[in-house]
MDTraj code that builds the backbone (N, CA, C; nanometers):
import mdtraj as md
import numpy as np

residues = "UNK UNK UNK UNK UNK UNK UNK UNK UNK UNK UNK UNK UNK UNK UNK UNK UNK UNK UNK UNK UNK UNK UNK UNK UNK UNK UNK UNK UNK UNK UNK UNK UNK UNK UNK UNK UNK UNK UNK UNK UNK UNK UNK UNK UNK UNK UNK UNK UNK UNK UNK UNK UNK UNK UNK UNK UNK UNK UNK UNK UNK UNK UNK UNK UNK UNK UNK UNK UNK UNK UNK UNK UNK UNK UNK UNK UNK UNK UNK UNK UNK UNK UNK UNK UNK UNK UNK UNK UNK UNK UNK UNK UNK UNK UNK UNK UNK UNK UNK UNK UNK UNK UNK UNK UNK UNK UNK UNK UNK UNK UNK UNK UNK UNK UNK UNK UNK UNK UNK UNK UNK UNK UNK UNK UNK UNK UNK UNK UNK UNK UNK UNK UNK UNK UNK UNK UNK UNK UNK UNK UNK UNK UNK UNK UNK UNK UNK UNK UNK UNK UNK UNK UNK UNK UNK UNK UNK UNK UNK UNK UNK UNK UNK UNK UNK UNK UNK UNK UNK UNK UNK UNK UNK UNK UNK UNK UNK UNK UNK UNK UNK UNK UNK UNK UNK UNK UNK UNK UNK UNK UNK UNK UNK UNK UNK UNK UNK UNK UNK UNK UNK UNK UNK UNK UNK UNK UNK UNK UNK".split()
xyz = np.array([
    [0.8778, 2.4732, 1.1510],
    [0.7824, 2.3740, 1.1018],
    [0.8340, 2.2321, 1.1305],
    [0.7224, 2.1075, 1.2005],
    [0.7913, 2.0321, 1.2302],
    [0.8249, 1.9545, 1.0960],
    [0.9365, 1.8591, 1.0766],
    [0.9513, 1.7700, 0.9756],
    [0.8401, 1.6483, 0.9431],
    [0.7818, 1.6128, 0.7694],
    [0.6917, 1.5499, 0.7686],
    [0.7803, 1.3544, 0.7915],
    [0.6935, 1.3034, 0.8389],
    [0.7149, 1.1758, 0.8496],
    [0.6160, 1.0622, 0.7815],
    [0.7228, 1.0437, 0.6936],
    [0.6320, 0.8972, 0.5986],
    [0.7019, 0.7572, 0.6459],
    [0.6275, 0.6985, 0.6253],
    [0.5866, 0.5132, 0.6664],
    [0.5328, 0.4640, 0.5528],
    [0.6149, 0.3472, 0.5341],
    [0.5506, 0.2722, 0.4617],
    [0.5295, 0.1338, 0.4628],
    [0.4422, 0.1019, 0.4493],
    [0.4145, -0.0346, 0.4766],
    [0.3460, -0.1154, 0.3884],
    [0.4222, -0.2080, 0.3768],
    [0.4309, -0.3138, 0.2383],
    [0.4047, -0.4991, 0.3243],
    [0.3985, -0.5371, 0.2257],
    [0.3766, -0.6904, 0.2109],
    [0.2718, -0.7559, 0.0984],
    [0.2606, -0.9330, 0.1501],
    [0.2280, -0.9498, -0.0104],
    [0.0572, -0.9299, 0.0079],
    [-0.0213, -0.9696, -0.0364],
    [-0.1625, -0.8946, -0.0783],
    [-0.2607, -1.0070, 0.0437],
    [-0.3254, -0.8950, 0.1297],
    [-0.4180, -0.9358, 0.1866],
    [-0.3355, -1.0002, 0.3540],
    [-0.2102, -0.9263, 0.3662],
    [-0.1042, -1.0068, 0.4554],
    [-0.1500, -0.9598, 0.5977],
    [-0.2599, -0.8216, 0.5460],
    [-0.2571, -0.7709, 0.6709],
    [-0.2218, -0.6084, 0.7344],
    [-0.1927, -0.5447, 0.6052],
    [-0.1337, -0.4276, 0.5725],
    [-0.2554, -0.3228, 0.6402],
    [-0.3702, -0.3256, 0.5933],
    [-0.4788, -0.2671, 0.6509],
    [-0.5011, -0.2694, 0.8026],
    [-0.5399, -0.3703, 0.8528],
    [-0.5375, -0.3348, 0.9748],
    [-0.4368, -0.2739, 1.0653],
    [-0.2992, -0.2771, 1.0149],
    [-0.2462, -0.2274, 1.0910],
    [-0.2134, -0.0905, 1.0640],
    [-0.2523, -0.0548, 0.9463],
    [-0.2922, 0.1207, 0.9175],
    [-0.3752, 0.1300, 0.9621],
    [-0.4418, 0.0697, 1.0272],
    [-0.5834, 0.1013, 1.0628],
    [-0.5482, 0.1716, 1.2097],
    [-0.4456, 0.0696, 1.2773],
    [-0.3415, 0.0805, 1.3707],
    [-0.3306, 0.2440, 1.4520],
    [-0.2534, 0.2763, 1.3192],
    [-0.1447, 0.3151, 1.3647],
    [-0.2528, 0.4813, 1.3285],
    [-0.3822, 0.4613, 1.2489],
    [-0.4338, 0.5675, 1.2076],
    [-0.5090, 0.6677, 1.3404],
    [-0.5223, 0.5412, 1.4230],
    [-0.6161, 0.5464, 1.5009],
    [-0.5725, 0.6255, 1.6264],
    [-0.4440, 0.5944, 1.6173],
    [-0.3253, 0.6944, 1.7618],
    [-0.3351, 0.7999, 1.6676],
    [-0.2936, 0.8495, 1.5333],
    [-0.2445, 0.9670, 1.5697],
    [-0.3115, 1.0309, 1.4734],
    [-0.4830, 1.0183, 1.4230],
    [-0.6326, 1.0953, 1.4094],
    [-0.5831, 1.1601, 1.2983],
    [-0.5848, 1.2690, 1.3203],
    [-0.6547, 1.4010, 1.2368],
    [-0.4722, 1.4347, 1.1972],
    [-0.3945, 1.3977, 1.2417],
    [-0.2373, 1.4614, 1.1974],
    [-0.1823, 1.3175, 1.0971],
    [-0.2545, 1.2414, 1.0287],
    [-0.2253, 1.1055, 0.9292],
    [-0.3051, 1.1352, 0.8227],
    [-0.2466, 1.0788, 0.7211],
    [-0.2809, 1.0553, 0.5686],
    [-0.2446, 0.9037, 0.5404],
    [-0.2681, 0.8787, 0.4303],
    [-0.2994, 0.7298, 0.3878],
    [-0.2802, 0.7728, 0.2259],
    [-0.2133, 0.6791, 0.2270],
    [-0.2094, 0.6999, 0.0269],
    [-0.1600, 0.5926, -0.0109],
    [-0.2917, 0.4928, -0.0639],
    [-0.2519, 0.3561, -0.1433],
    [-0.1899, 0.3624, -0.2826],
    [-0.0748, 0.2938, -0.2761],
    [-0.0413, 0.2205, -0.4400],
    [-0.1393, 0.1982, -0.5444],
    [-0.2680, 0.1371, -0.4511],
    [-0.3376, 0.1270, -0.5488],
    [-0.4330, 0.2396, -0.6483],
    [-0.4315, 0.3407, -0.5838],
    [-0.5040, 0.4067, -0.6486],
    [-0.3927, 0.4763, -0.7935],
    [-0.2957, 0.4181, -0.7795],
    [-0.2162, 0.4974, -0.8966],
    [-0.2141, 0.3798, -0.9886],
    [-0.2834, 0.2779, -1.0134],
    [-0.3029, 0.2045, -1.1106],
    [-0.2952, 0.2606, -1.2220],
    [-0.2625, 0.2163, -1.3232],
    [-0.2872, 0.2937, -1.4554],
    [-0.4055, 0.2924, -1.5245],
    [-0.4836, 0.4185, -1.5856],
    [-0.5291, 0.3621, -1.6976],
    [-0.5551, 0.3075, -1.7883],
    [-0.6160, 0.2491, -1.8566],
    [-0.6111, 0.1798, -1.9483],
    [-0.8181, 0.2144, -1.9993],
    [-0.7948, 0.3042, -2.0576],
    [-0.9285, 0.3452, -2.1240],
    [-0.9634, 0.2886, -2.2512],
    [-0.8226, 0.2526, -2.3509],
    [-0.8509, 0.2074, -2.4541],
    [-0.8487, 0.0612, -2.4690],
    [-0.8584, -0.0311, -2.3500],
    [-0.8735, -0.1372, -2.3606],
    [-1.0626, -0.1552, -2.3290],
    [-1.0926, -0.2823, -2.3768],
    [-1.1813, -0.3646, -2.3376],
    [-1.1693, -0.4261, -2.1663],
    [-1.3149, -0.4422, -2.1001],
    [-1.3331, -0.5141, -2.0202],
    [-1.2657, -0.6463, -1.9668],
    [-1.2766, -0.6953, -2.0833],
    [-1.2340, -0.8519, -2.1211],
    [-1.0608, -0.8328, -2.1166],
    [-0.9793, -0.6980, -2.1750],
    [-0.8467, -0.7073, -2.1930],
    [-0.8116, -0.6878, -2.0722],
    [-0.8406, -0.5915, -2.0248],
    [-0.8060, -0.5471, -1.9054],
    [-0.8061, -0.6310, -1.7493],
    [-0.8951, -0.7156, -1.7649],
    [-0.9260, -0.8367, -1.6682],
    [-0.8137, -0.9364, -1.7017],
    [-0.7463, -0.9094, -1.8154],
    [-0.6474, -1.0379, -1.8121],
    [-0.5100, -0.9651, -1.8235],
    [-0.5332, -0.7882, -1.7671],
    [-0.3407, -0.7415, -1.7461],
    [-0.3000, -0.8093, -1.5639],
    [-0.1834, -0.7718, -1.5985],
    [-0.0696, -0.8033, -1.4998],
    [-0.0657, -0.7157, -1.3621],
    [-0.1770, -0.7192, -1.3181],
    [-0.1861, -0.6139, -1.1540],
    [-0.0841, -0.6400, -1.0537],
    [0.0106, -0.7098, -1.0913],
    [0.1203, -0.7134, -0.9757],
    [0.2589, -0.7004, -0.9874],
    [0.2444, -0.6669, -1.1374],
    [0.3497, -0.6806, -1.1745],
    [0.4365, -0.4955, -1.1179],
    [0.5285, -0.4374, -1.0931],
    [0.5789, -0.2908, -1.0758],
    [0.5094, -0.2200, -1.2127],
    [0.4855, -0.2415, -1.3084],
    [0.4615, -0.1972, -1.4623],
    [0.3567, -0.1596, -1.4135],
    [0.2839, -0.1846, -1.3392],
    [0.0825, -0.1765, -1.3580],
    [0.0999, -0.0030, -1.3165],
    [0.1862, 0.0468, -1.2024],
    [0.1320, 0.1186, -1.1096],
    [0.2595, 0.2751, -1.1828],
    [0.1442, 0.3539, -1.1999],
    [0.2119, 0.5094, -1.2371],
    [0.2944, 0.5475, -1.0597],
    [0.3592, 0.4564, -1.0531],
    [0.4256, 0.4946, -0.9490],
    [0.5334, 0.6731, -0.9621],
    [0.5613, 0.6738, -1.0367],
    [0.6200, 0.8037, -1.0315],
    [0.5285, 0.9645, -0.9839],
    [0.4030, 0.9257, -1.0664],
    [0.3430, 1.0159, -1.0126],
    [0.3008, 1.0279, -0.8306],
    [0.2825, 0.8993, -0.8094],
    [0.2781, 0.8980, -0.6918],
    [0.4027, 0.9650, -0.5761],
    [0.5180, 0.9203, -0.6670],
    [0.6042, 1.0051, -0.5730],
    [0.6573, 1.1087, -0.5626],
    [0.6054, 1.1918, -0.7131],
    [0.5451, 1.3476, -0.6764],
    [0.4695, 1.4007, -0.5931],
    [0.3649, 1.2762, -0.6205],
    [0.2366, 1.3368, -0.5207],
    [0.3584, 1.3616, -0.3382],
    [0.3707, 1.2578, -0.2936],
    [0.4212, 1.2371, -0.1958],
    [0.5131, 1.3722, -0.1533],
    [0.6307, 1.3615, -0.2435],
    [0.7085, 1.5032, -0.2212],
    [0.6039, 1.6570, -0.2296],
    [0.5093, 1.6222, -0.2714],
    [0.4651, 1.7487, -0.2970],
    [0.3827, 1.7973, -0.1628],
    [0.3000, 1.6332, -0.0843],
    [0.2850, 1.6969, 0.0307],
    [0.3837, 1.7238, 0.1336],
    [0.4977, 1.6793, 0.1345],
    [0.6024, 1.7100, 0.2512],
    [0.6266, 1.8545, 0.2313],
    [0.5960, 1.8838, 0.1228],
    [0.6932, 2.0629, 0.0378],
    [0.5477, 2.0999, 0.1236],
    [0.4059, 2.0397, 0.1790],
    [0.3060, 2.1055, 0.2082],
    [0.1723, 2.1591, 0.1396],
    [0.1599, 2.1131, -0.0110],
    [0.1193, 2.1170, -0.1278],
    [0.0293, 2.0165, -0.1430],
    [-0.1029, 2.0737, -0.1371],
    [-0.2248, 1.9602, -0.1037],
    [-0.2088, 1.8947, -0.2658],
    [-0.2581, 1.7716, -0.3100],
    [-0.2477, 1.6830, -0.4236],
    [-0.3905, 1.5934, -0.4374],
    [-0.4059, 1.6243, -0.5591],
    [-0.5176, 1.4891, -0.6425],
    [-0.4717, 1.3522, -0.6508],
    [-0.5134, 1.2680, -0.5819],
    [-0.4706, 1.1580, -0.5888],
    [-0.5660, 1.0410, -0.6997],
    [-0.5116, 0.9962, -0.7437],
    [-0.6558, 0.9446, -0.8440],
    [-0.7300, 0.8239, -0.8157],
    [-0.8333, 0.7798, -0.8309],
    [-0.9370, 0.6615, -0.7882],
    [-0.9251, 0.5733, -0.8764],
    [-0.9210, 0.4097, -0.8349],
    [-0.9165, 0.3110, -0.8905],
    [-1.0544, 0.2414, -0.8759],
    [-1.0759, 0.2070, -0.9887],
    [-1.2351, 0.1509, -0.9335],
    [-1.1778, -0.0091, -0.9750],
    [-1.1695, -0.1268, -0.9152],
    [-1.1664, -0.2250, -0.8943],
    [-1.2574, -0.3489, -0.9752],
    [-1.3917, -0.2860, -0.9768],
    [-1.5175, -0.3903, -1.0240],
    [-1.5124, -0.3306, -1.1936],
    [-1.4820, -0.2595, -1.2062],
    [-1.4064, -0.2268, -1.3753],
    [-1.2957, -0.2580, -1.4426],
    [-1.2041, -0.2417, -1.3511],
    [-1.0516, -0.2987, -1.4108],
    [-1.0318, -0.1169, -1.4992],
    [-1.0222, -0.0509, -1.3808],
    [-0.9763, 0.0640, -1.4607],
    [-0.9712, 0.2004, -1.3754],
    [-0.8931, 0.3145, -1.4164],
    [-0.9231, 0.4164, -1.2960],
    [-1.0515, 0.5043, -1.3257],
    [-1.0832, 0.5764, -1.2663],
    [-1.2474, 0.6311, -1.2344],
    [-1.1975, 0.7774, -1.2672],
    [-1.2999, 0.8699, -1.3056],
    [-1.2400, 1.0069, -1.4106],
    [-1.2062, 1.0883, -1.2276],
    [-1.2529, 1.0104, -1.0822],
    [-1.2265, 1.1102, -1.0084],
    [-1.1029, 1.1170, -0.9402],
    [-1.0907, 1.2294, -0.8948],
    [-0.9915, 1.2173, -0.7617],
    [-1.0250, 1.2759, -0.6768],
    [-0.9291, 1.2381, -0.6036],
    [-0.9549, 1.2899, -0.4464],
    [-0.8379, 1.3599, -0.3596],
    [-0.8775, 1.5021, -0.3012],
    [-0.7702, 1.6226, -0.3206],
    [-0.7148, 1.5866, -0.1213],
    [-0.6221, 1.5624, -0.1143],
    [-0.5439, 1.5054, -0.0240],
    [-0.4559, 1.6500, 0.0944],
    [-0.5321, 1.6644, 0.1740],
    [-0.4055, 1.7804, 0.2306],
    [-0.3031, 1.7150, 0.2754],
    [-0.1890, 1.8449, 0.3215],
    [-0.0532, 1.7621, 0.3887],
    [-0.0713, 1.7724, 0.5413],
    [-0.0191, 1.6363, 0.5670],
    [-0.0280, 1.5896, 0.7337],
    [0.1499, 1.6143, 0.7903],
    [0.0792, 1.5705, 0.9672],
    [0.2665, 1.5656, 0.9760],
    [0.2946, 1.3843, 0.9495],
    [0.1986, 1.3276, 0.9577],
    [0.2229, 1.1946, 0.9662],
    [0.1567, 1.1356, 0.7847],
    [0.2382, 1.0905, 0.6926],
    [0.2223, 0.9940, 0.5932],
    [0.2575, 0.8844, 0.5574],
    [0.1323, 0.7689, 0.5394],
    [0.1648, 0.6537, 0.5420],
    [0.1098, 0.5873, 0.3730],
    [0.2352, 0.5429, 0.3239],
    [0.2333, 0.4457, 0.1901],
    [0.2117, 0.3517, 0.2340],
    [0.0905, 0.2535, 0.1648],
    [0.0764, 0.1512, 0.1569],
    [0.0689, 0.1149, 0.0094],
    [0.0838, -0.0455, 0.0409],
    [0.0765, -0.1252, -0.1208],
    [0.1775, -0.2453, -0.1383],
    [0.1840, -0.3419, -0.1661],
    [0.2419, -0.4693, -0.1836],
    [0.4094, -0.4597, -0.2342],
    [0.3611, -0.3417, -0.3132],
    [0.5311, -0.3234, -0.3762],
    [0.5999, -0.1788, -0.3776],
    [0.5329, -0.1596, -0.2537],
    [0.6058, -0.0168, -0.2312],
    [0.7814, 0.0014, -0.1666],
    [0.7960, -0.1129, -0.1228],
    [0.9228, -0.1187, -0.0603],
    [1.0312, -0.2045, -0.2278],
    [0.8854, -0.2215, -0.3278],
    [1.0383, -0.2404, -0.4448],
    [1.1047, -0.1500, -0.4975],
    [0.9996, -0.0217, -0.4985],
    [1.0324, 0.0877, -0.5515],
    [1.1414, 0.1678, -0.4805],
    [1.3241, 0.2342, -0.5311],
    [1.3189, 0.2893, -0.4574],
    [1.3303, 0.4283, -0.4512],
    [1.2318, 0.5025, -0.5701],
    [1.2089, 0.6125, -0.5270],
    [1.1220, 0.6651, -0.4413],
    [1.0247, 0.5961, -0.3892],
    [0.9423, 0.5580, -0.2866],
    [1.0233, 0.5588, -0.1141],
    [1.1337, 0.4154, -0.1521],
    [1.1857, 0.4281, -0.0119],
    [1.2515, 0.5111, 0.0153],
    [1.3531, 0.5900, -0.0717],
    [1.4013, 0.7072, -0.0374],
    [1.3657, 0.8211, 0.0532],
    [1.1902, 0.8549, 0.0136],
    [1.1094, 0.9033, 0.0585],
    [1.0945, 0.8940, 0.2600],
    [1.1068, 0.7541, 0.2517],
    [1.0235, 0.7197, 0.3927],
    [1.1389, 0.7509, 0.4720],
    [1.0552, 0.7283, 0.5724],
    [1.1439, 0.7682, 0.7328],
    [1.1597, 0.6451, 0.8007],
    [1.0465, 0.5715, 0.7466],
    [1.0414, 0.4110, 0.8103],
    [0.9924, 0.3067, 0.7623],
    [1.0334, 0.1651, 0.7486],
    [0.9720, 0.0797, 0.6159],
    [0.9543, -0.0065, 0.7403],
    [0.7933, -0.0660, 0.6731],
    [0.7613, -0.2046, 0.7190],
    [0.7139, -0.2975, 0.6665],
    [0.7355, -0.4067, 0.6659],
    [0.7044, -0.5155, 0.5722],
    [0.5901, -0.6062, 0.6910],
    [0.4678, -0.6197, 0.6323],
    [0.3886, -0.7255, 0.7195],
    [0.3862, -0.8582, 0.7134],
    [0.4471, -0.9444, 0.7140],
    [0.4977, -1.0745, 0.6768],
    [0.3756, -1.1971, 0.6909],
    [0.3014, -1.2464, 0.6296],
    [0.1791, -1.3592, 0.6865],
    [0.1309, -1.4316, 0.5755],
    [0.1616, -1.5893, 0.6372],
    [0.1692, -1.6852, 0.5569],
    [0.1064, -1.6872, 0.4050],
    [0.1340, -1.7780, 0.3177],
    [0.0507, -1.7157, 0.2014],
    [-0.0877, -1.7966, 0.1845],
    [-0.1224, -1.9050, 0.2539],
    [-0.2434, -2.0005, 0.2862],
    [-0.3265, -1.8943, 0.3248],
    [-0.3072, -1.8536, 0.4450],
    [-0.3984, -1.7534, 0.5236],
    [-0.4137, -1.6026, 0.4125],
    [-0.3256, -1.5805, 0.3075],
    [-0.3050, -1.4583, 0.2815],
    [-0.4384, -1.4922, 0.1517],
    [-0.4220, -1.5917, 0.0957],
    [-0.5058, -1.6623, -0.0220],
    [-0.6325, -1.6894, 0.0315],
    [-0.6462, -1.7022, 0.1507],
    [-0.8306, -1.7268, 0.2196],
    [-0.8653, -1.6096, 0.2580],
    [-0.8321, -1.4946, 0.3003],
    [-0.8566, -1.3088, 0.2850],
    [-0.8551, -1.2995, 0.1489],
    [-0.7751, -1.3015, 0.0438],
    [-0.7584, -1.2333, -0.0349],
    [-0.8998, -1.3151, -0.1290],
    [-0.9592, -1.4266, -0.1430],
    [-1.0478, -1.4768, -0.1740],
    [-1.1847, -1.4060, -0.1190],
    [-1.1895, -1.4031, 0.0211],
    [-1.3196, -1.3301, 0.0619],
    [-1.3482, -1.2138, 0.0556],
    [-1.1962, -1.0776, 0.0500],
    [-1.2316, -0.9739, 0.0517],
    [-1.2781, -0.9600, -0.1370],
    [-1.2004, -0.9737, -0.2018],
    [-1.2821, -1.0048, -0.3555],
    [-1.3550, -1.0183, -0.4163],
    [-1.4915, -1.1579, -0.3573],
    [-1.5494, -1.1625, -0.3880],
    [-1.6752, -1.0891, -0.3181],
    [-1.6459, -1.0018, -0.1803],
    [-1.7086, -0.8922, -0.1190],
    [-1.6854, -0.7828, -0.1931],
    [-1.5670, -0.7427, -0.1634],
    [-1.5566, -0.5794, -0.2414],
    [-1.5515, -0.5494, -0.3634],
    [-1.4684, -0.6866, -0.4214],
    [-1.4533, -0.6280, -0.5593],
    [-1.5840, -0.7356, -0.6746],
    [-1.6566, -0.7702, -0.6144],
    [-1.7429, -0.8356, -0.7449],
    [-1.6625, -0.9703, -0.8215],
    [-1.6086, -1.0082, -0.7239],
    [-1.5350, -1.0690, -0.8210],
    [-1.5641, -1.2536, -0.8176],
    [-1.5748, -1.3244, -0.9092],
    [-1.6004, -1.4609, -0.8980],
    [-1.4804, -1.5931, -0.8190],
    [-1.4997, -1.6648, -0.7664],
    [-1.4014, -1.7394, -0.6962],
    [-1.2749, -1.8065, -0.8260],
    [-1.3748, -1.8175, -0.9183],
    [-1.2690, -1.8852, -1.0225],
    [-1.1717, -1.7596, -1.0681],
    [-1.2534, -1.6572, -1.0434],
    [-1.1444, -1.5609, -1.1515],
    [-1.0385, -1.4920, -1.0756],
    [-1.0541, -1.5478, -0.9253],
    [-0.9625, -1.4685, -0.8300],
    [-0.8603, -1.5826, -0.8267],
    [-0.9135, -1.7537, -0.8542],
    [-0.7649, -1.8164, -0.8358],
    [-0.7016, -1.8494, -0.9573],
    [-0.7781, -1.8092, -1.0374],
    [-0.7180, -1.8146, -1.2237],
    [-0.5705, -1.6859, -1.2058],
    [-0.5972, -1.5920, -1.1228],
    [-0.5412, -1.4236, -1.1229],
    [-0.3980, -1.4830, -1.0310],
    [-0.4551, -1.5496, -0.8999],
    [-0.3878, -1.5595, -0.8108],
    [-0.2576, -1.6745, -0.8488],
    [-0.2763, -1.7019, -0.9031],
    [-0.1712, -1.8647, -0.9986],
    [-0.1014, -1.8104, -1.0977],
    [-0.1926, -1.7675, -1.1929],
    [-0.1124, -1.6502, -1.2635],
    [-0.0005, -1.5280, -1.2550],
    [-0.0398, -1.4706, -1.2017],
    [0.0224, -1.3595, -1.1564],
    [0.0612, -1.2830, -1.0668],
    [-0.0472, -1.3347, -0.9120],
    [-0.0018, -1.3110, -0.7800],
    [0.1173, -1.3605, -0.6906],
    [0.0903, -1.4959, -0.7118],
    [0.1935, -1.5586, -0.6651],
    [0.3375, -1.5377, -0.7284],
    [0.3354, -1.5643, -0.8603],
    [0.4600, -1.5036, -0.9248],
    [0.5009, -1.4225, -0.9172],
    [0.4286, -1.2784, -0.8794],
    [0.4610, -1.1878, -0.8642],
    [0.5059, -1.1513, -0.7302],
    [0.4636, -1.1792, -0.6258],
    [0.5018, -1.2044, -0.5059],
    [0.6155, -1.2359, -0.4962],
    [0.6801, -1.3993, -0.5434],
    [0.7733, -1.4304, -0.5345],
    [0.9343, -1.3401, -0.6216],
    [0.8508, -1.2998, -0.6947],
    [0.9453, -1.2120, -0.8158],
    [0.9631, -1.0834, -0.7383],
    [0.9080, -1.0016, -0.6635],
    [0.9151, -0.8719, -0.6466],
    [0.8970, -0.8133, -0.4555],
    [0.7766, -0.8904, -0.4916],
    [0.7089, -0.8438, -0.2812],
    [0.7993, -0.8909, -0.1942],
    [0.8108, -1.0650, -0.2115],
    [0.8986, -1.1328, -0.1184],
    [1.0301, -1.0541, -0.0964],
    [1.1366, -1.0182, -0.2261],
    [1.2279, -0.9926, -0.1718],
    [1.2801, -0.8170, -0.1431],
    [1.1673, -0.7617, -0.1682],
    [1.1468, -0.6482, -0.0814],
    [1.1800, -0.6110, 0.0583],
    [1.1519, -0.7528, 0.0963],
    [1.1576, -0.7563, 0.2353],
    [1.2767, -0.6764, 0.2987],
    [1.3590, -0.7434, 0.2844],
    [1.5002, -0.6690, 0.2857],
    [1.5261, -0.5477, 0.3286],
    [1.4477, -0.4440, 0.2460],
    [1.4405, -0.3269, 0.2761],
    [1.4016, -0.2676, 0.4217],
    [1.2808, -0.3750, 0.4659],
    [1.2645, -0.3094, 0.5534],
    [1.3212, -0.2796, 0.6722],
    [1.2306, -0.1892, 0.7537],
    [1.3335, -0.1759, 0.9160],
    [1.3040, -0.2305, 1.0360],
    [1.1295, -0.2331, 1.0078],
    [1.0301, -0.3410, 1.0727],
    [0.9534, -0.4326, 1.0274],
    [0.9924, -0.6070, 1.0569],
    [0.9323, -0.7203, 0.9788],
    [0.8285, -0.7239, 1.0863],
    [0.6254, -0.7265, 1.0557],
    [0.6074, -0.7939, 1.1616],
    [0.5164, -0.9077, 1.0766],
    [0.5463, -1.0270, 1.1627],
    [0.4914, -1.1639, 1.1626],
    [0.3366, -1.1965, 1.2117],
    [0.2842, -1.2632, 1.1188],
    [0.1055, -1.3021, 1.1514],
    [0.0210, -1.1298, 1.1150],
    [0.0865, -1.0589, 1.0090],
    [0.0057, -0.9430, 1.0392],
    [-0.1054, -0.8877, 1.1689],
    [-0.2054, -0.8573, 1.1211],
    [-0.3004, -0.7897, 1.2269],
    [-0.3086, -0.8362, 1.3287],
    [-0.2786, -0.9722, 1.3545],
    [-0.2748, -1.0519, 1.4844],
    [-0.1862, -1.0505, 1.5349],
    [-0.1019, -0.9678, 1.5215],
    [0.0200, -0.9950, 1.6361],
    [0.0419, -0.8426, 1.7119],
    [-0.0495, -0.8505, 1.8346],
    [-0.0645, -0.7680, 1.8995],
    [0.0683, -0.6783, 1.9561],
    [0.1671, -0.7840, 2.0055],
    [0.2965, -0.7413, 2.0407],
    [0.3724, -0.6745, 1.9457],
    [0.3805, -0.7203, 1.7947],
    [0.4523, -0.6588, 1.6623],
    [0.4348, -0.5530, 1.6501],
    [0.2628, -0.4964, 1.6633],
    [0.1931, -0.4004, 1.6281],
    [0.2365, -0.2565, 1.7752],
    [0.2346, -0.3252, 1.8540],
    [0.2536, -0.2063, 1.9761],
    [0.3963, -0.2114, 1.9824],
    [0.4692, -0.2590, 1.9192],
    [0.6686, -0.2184, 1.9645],
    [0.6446, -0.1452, 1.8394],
    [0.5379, -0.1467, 1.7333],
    [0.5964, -0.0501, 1.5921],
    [0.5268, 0.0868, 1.6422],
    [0.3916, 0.0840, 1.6957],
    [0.3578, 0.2085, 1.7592],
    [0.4753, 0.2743, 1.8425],
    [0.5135, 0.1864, 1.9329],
    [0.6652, 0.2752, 2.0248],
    [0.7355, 0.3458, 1.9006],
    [0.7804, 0.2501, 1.8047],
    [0.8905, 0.2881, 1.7479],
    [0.8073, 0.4262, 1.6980],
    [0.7153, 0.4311, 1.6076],
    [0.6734, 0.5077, 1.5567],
    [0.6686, 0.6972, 1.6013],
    [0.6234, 0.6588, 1.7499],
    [0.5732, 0.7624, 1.8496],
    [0.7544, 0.8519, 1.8641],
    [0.8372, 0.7577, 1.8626],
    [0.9345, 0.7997, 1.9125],
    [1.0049, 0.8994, 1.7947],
    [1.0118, 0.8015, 1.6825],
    [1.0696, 0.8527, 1.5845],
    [0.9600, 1.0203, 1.5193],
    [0.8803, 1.0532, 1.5320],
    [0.7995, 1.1269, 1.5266],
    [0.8609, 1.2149, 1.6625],
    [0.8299, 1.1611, 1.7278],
    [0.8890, 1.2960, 1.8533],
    [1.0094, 1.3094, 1.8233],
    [1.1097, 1.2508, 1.8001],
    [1.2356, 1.3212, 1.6949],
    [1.2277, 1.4017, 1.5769],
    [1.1417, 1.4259, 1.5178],
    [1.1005, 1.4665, 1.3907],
    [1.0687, 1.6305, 1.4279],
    [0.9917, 1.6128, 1.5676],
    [0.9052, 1.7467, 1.5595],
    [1.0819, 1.8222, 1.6780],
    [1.1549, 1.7322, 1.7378],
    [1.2719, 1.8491, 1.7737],
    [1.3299, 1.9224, 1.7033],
    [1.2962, 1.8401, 1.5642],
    [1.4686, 1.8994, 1.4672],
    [1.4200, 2.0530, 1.4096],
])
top = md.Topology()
chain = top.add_chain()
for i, resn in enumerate(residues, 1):
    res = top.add_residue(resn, chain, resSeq=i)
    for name in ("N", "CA", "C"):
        top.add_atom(name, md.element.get_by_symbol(name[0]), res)
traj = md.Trajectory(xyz[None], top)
């Protein structure tokens, strides 16, 4: 059986992380999985609307990360997993999930996946997407008030609060960890095709052993 290979790829919010899963999803189809941080948000059922709109989403505390890295080990062991749904325009998780088979290729994403390190332990390969935080704050403004319902004031009330701090407290120095920094996220065509090499290669090592 060949060995499973996880990736993970981190940076701070809206840096760019997506497209280049989008990337890397796109070479290698039907043998990739995807499993966001975010969907392991926590519950919080017994709060209010109103409470819950004013917790700490960036902080490491928000995210049932442990379960997640059951989930994770459990698909390498080959052991399909429920992964659970975050619904966003609620501020809360959704009663569903969604039942995940095991691939040879798995990729973590999420802002603070490279803080965690029972997470990095996990991976085979860390990448951090590095892109300015001006540009990261004019995405993270439009995709918001597209996807998530969300008002311009209440995304830079969030973003002053607790993004940025949190960024600087946790995402930024994550960095470290990784093995591949790439610069200007999705736009940097060259970053993106030396991590595909790397990727392709380290994977064809995977399936000799």
């Amino acid at each position: 059986m060949n060995r499973v290979c996880v990736v993970g790829v981190a940076g701070g919010t809206a840096s760019g992380k997506t497209t280049i899963v989008k990337k890397i999803a796109e070479y290698f189809g039907n043998d990739l999985v995807v499993i966001s941080h975010d969907s392991y948000y926590k519950a919080h059922d017994n709060m209010t609307y109103e409470e819950r709109s004013q917790l700490n989403y960036d902080h490491p505390d928000a995210f049932e990360t442990e379960r997640m890295a059951n989930d994770v080990r459990d698909l390498i062991k080959g052991h399909p997993v429920e992964v659970p749904v975050y619904d966003f325009t609620i501020h809360n998780r959704s009663e569903d999930t969604v039942r995940v088979e095991p691939k040879p290729v798995i990729i973590l994403e999420g802002i603070l996946i490279l803080e965690n390190k029972e997470l990095r332990d996990l991976m085979d390969a860390k990448i951090y997407v590095d892109t300015d935080a001006d540009e990261r704050l004019m995405r993270r403004i439009k995709r918001d008030m597209v996807e998530r319902a969300r008002s311009i004031e209440s995304i830079m009330d969030q973003y002053a609060n607790t993004v940025k701090p949190m960024h600087e407290e946790f995402v930024e120095p994550s960095k470290k960890y990784a093995d591949i920094i790439i610069p200007r996220g999705g736009g940097n065509a060259t970053g993106i095709e030396m991590l595909m090499e790397y990727l392709k290669s380290l994977i064809a090592l995977g399936r000799e052993d």
